[in-house]
GURO-243814 format. One record per residue: x, y, z of N, C-alpha, C in turn; residue in three letters. Coordinates in pm, whole numbers. Layout:
N
+--------+--------+--------+--------+--------+--------+--------+--------+--------+-----+
|   n.xx |   n.yy |   n.zz |  ca.xx |  ca.yy |  ca.zz |   c.xx |   c.yy |   c.zz |  aa |
+--------+--------+--------+--------+--------+--------+--------+--------+--------+-----+
|      X |      Y |      Z |      X |      Y |      Z |      X |      Y |      Z | ALA |
...
+--------+--------+--------+--------+--------+--------+--------+--------+--------+-----+
This chain:
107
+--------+--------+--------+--------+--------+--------+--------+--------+--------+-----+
|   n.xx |   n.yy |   n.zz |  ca.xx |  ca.yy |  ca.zz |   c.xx |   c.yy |   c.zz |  aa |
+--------+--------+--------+--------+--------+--------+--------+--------+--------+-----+
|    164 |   1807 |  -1177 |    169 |   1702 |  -1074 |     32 |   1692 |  -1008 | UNK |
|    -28 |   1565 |  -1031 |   -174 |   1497 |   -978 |   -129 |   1525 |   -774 | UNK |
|    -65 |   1467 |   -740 |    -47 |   1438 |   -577 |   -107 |   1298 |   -558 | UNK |
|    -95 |   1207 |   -683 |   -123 |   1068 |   -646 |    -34 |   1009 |   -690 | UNK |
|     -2 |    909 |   -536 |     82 |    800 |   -539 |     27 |    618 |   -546 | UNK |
|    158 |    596 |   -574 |    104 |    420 |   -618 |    193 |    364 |   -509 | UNK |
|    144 |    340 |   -353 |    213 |    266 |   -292 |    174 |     88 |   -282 | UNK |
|    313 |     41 |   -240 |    349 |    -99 |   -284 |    385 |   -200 |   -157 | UNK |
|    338 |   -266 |    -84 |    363 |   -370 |     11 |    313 |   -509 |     19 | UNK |
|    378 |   -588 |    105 |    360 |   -729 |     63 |    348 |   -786 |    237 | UNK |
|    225 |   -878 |    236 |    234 |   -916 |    347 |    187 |  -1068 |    356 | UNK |
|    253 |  -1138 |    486 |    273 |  -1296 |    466 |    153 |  -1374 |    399 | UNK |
|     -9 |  -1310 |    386 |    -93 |  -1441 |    312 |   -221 |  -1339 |    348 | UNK |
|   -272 |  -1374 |    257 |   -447 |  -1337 |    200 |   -502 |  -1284 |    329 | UNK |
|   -494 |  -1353 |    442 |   -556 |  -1280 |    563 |   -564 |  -1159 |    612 | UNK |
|   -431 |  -1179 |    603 |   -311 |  -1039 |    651 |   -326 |   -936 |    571 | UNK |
|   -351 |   -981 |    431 |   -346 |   -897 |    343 |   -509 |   -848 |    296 | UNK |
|   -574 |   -883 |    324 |   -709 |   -870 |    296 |   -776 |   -764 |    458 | UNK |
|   -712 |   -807 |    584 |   -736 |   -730 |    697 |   -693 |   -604 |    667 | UNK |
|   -552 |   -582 |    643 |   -474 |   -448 |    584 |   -530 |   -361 |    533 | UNK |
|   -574 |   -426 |    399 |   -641 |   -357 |    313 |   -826 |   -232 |    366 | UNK |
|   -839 |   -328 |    427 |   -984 |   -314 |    463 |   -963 |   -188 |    575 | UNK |
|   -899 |   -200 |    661 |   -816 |    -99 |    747 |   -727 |     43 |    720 | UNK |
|   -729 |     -6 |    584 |   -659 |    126 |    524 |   -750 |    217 |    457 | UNK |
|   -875 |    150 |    367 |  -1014 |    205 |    285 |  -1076 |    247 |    451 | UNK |
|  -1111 |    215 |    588 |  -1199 |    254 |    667 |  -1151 |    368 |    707 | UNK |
|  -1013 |    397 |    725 |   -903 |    512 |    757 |   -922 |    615 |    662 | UNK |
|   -962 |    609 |    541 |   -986 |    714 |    410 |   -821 |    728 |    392 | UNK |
|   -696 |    635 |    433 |   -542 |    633 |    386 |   -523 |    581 |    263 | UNK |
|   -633 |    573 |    219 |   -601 |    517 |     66 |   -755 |    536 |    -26 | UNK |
|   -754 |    525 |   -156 |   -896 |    544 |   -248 |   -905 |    397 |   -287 | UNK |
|   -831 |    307 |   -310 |   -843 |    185 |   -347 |   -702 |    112 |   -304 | UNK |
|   -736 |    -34 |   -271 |   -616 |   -130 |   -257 |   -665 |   -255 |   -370 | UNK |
|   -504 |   -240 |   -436 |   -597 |   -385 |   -484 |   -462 |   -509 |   -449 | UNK |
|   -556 |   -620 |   -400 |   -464 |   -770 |   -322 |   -451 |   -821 |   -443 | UNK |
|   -352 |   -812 |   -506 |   -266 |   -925 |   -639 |   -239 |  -1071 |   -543 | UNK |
|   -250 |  -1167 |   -647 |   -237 |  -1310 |   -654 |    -70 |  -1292 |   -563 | UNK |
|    -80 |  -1428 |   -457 |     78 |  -1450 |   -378 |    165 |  -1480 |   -538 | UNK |
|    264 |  -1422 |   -456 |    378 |  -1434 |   -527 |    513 |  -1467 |   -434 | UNK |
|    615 |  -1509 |   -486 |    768 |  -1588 |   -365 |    841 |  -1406 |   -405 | UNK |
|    845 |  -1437 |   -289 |    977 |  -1311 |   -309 |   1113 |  -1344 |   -249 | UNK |
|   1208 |  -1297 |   -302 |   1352 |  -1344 |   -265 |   1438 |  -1249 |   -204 | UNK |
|   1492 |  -1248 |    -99 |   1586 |  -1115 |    -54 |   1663 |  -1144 |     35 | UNK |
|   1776 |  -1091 |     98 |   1866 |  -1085 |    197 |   1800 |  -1024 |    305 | UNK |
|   1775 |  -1102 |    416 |   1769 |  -1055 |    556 |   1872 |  -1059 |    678 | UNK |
|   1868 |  -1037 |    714 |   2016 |  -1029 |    824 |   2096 |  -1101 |    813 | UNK |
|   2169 |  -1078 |    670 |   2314 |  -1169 |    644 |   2235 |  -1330 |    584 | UNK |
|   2103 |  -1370 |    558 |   2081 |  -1463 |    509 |   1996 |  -1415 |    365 | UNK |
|   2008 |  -1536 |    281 |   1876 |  -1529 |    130 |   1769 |  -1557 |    175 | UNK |
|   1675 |  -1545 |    191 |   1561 |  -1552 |    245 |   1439 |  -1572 |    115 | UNK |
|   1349 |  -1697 |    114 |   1248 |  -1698 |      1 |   1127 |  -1707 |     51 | UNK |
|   1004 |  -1642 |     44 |    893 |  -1572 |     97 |    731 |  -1639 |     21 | UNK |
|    647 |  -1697 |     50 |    509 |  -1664 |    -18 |    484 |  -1532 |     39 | UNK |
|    452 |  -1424 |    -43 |    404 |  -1339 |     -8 |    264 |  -1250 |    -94 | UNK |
|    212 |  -1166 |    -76 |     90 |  -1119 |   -119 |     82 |   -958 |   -107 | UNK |
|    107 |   -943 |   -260 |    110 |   -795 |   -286 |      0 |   -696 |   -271 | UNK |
|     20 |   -589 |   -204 |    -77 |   -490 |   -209 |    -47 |   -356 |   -282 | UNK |
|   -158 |   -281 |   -423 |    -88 |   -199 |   -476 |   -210 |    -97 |   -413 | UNK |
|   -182 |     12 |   -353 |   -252 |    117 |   -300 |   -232 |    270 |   -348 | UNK |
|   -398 |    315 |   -375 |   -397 |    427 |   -413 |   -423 |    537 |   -329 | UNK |
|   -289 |    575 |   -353 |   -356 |    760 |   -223 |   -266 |    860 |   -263 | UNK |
|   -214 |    954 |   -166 |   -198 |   1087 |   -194 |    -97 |   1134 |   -127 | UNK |
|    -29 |   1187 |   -196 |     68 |   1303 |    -98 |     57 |   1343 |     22 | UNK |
|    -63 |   1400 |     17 |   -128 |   1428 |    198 |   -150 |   1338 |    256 | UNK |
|   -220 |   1227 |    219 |   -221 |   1122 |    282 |   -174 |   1010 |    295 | UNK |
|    -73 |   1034 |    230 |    113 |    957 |    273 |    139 |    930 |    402 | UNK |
|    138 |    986 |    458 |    184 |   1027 |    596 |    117 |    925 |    738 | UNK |
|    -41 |    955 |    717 |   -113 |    847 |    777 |   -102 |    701 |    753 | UNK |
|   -109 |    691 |    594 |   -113 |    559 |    534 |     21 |    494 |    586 | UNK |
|    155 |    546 |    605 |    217 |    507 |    624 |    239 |    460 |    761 | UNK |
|    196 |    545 |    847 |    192 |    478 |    948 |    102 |    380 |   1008 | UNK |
|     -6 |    381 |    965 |   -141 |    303 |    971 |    -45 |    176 |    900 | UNK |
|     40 |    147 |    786 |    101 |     30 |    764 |    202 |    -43 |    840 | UNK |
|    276 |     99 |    936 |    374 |     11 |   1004 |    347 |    -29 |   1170 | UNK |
|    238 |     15 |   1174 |    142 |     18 |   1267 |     51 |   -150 |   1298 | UNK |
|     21 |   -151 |   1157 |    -80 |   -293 |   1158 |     44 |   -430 |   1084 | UNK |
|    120 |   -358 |   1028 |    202 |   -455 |    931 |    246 |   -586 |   1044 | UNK |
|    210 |   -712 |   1005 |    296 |   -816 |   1120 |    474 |   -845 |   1066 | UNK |
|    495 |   -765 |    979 |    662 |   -733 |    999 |    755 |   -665 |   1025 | UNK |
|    856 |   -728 |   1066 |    923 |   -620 |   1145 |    971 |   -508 |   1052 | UNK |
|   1016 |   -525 |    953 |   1022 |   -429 |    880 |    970 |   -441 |    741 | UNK |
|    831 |   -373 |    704 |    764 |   -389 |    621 |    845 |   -332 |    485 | UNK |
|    802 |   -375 |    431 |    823 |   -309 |    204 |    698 |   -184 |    241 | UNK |
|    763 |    -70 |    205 |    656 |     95 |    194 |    708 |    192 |     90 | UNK |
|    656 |    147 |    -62 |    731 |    133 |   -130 |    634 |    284 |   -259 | UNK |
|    677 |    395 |   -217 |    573 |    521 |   -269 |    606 |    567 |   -422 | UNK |
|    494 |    540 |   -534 |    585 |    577 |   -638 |    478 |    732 |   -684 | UNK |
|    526 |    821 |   -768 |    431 |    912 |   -819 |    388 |    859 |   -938 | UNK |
|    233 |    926 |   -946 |    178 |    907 |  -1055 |    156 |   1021 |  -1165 | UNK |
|    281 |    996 |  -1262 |    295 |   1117 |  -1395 |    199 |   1141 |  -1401 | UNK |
|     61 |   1050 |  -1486 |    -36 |   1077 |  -1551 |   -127 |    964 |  -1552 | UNK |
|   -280 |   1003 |  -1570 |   -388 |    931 |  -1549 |   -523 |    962 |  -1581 | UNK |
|   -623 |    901 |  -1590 |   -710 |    943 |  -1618 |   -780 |   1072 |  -1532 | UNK |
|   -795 |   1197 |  -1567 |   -807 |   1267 |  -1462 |   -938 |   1263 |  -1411 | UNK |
|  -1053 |   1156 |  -1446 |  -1154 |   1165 |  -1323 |  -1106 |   1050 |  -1211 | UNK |
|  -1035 |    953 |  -1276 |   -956 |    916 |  -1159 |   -950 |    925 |  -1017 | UNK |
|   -805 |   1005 |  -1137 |   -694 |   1047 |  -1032 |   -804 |   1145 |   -864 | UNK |
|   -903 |   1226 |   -974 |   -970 |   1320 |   -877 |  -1040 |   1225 |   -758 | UNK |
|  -1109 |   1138 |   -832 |  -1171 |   1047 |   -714 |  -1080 |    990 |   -593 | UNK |
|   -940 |    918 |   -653 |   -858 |    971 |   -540 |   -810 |   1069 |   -450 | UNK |
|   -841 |   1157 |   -476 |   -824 |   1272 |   -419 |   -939 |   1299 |   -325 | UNK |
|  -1028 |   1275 |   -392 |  -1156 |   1297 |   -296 |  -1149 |   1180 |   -213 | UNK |
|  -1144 |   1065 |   -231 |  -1159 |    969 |   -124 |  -1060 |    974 |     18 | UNK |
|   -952 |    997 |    -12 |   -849 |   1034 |     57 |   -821 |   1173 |    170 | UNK |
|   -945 |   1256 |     93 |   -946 |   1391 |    178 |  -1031 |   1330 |    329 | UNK |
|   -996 |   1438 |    426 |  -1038 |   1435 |    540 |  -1166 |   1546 |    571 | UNK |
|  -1259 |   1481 |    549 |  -1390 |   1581 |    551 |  -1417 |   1621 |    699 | UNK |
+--------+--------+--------+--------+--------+--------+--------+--------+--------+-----+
């Protein structure tokens, strides 16, 4: 086990999502974000279907630094309840993965 995760959130448009991002790399809560093209997302919100432009963020960080990142997202996120969505990463290139690791540490 690397200790790198692939977290996943979506926020209302390029602004939002481009501020986020930038806020999370100055924090060292992540080694890279990358802003994917908007996409509609579809879901149930309080008893309604709800259809979304929204704008994906896929972020690279760490076990240890799970913790910050996460709150640094629900912190800045403008929704009320954000997508914080943590997956592990089996396997990867291991100079990578290490550079995540290093970016993410707290010197």
């Amino acid at each position: 086990m690397n200790g790198v995760l692939l977290v996943i959130t979506n926020l209302p448009d390029g602004a939002a999502a481009e501020k986020l991002a930038r806020k999370i790399i100055e924090a060292r809560a992540a080694a890279c974000v990358n802003q994917l093209a908007p996409c509609v997302s579809t879901y149930r919100w309080q008893g309604n279907i709800e259809t979304a432009n929204e704008v994906p963020l896929l972020i690279k960080t760490t076990q240890d630094a799970y913790p910050r990142l996460e709150a640094l997202i629900c912190e800045a996120h403008p929704y009320e309840l954000p997508e914080i969505v943590a997956v592990p990463v089996e396997a990867g290139l291991p100079a990578y993965l290490g550079w995540v690791n290093e970016e993410t540490g707290i010197n």
